[in-house]
N, C-alpha and C positions, 0 to 999 in steps of 0.2 A: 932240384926238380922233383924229387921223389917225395918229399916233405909237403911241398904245394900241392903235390897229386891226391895226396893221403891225406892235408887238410880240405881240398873242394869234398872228395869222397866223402869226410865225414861232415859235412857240413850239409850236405845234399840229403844223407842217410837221417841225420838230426831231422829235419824240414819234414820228410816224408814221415817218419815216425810222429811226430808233435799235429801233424795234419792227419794222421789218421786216428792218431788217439785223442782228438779231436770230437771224431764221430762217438765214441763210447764215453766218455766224461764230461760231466756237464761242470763248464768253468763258472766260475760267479761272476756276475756284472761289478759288484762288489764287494769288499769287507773292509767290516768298524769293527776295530779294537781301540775300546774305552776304558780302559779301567775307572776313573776317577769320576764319571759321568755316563753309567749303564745307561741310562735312558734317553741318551740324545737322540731329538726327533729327523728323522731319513726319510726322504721325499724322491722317490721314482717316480719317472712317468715313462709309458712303452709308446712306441710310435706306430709298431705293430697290432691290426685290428685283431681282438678278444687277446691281447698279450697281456701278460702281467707277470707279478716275481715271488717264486719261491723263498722264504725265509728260514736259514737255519741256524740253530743257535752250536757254537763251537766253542766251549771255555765261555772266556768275556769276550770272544770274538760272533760276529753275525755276517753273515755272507748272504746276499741276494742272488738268484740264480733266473735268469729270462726265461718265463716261456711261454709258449703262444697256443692258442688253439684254432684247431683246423677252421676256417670261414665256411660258417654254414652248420656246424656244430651246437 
């Protein structure tokens, strides 16, 4: 019983940490790692009005990051 208890506990503690650090890092929509074809063409589209995607280059990896601007901006 005590084992159960101690796994919900940490399970619950996980959830709320990964939701709050949520708010401060910005996760990517995406990443391509290519090695053998750097230049494969990547086609986003946002659905959010004035959204679009940050690009970052990591190694041979690229990560796209969503983000949006305020309406009305």
């Amino acid at each position: 019983m005590r084992y159960l208890l101690t796994a919900i506990v940490l399970v619950v503690v996980s959830c709320v940490l990964i939701i709050g650090l949520r708010m401060f890092v910005e996760i990517p929509v995406a990443v391509i790692c290519d090695r053998d074809k750097p230049n494969v063409e990547v086609q986003l589209s946002s659905t959010a009005i004035g959204g679009y995607f940050k690009v970052h280059h990591i190694g041979p990896c690229v990560t796209y990051t969503h983000e949006s601007k305020a309406v009305g901006d």
